[in-house]
N, C-alpha and C positions, 0 to 999 in steps of 0.2 A: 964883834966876835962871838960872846955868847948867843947871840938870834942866831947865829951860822950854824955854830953847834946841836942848838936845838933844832934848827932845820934839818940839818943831816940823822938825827936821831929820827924824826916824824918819816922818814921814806924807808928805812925796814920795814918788814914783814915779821910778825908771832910766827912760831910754829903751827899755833891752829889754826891765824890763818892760808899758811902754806897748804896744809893738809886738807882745809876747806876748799883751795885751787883747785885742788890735786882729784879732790873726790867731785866737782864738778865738770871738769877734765873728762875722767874716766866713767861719768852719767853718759856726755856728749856723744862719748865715743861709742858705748853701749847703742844708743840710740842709734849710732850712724850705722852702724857695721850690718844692722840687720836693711836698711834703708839701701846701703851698695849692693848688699846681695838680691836684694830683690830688681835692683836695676840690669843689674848682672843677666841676672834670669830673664828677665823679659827681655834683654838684647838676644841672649841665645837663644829662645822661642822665636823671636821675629826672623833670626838669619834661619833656623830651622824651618820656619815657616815658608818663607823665602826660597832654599834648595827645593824645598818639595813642589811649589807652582813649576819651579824653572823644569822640575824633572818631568813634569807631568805636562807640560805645556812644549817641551822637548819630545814626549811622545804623542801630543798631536800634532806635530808639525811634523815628524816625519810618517804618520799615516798620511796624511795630506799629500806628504811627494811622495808617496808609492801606493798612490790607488785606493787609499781608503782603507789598504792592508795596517792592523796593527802590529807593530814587532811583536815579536812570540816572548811567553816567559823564558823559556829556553828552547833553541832551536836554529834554523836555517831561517834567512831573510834577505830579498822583499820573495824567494820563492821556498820553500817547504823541503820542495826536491832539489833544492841545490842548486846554483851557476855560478858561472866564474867570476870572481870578483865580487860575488857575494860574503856574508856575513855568516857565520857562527860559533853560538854563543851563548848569553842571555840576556835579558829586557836590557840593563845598564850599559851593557857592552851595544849594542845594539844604534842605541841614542847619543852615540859621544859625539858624531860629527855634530849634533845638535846642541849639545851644550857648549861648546866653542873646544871640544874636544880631537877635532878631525884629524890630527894629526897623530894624535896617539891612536887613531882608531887605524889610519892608514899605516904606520909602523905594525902593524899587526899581520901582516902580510906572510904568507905560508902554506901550508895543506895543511886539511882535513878531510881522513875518510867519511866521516858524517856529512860534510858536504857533496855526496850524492857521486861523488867522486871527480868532480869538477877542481879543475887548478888553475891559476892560485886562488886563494879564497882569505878574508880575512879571519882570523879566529881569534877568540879571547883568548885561548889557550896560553897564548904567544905574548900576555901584557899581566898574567894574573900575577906572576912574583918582580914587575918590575916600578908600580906605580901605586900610587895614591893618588886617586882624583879629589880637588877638595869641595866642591858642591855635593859630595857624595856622605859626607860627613855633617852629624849635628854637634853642634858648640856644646851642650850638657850631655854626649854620652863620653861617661868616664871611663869606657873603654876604647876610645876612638884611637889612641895614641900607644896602641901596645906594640908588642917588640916584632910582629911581623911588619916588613915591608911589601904590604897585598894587595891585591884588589879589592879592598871590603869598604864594605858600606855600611851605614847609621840607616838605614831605608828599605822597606819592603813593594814590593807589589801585591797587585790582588789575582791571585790565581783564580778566581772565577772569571778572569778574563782574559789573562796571558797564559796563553798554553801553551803545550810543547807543540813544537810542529819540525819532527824531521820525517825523510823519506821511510818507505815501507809501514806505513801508514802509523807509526811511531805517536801517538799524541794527538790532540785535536784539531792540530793546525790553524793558523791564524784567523784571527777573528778582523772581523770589519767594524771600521771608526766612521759615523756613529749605528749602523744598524745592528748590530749586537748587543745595542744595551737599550732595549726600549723603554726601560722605567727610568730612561733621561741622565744625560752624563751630570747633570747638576745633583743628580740621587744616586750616584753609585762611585762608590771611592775607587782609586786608583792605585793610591801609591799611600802609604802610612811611614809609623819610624817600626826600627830594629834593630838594637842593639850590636855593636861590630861583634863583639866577644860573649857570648851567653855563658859557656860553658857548662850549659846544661844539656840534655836528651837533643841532638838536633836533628836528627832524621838525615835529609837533605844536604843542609848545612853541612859543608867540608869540613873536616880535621875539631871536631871535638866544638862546632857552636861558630867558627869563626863565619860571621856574614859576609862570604865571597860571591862578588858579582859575576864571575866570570861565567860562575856556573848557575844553578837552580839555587844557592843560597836564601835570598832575598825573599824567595816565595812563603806567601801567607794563605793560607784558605784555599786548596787545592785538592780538586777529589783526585785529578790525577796521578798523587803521590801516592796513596794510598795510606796516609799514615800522619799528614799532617794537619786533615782536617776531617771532621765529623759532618760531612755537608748536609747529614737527615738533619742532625740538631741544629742549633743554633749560635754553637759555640768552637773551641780549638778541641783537637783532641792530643792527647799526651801519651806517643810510643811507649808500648809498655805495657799501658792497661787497660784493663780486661772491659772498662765501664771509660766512659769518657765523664771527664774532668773540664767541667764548665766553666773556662774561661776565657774573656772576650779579648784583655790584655792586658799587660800587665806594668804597674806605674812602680818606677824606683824598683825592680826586682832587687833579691841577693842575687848577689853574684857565684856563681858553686856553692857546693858543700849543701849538707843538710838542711833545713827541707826542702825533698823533691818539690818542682813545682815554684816556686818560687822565678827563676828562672828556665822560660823552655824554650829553644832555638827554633822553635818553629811556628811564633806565634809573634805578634806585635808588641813590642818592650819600646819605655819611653821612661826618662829621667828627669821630666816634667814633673813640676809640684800639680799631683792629682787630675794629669789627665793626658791626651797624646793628638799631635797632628794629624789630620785624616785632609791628604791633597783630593777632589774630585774629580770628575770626568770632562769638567769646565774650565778647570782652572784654579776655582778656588780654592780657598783652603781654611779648613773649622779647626778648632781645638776645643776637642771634644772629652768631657767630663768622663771619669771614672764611673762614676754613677749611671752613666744611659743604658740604658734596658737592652735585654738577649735582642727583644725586637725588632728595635732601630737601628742597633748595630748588623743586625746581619738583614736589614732590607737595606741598609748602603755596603755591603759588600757583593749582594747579588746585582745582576744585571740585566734581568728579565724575569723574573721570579711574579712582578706585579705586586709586588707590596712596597708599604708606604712607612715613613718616619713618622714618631708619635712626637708628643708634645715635646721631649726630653729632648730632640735636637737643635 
């Protein structure tokens, strides 16, 4: 009986060493926390990575079944001037039967006088306050989940290559898949991220920064707008002011409020640690450094320009 007793004494715990558990415990956990976020991260860059082939490889496939025409950034599709049972819209609206969308694109069904005056026609018009598509959305923008039920998107296109094209000679009109990009669809971006919610200067961008697809939202780099890109320089330009404000894109922006600039609705934003997806004209897709030069960033945004990526890509 006393060995018993003394055995039941030997299987306590001190206080110290409870609290040496305790504080081993909560090293682990230190340890671990930072180890799930970063798995975290790299899961939502991969599925981000992910949407952007599927969006981009969605608009080669439907330049391929209508002639080599590319859908427009915004506009009439597969013809300019309009037909019945034609498309309009913008690039995203455009490409849904392609991303396993067809039926929301087919519920779209209506007039528009932009459609050349042809009826029925499909328009976005008719889907922009009723849907959320989810390949249109990236896993780390913290704005992806706000209180509109819209057509917005986490994703841009490249207006040096999606134009407008409606009738009365409206815009440049559709470009052709591959001869309009002779410095090679493996060197000229397609499709990048952008924020749904910027809340900053958006030009374009409907109702105060929101990335609506339905319309010209989405557009990145565009002399057509007048106002969204500096296409002499090499960088975005920032409605407003007087000098353009050099910048390529922007990683983790503030959200609103002071300082200007930080977030601009009409420029590429990405919530990426230090740097942003760039989809190309091939398919594939880089994720590319904060750090790449005015250079290489605007020889893969042009299309024909004949310049070349430096070392940094």
């Amino acid at each position: 009986m006393p060995l018993f007793r003394m055995m039941r004494r030997w299987r306590g715990f001190t206080l110290i060493e409870l609290l040496v558990v305790i504080a081993i415990i909560a090293i682990l956990i230190g340890l671990l926390v930072p180890a799930v976020q970063k798995v975290r991260e790299a899961a939502a860059r991969l599925q981000c990575s992910n949407n952007l082939k599927n969006i981009t490889l969605a608009i080669v496939n439907c330049a391929d079944t209508n002639e080599g025409k590319l859908p427009p950034g915004l506009g009439n599709y597969p013809s300019r001037d309009g037909a019945a049972q034609g498309g309009q819209g913008g690039l995203y609206f455009h490409i849904l039967p392609y991303i396993e969308q067809d039926n929301l694109y087919k519920s779209s069904i209506g007039t528009d006088s932009r459609n050349g005056g042809f009826a029925p026609c499909y328009s976005a018009w008719n889907v922009q306050n009723t849907t959320r598509v989810k390949p249109y959305y990236c896993p780390t923008d913290p704005t992806r989940d706000g209180s509109w039920a819209r057509a917005t998107t986490s994703y841009a296109f490249n207006g040096q290559i999606f134009n407008v094209a409606y009738p009365w000679g409206w815009g440049k009109g559709l470009a052709r898949f591959p001869a309009s990009i002779p410095d090679g669809t493996s060197n000229t971006m397609f499709n990048t991220e952008k924020i749904v919610e910027c809340r900053g200067d958006s030009g374009w961008a409907p109702d105060v920064g929101d990335n609506v697809w339905v319309d010209w939202g989405p557009v990145v780099y565009s002399d057509e707008t007048g106002d969204q890109a500096s296409v002499g320089g090499r960088w975005g330009y920032y409605p407003g002011h007087t000098d353009d404000i050099f910048i390529k894109f922007r990683v983790q922006p503030k959200l609103g409020g002071p300082p200007l600039g930080q977030c601009i609705g009409n420029l590429p934003a990405s919530y990426h640690a230090g740097g942003i997806n760039c989809a190309m004209g091939d398919g594939s897709v880089r994720y590319v450094s904060q750090g790449v030069s005015a250079a290489t960033w605007w020889a893969v945004i042009t299309p024909n320009a004949g310049d070349i990526t430096g070392p940094d890509w």
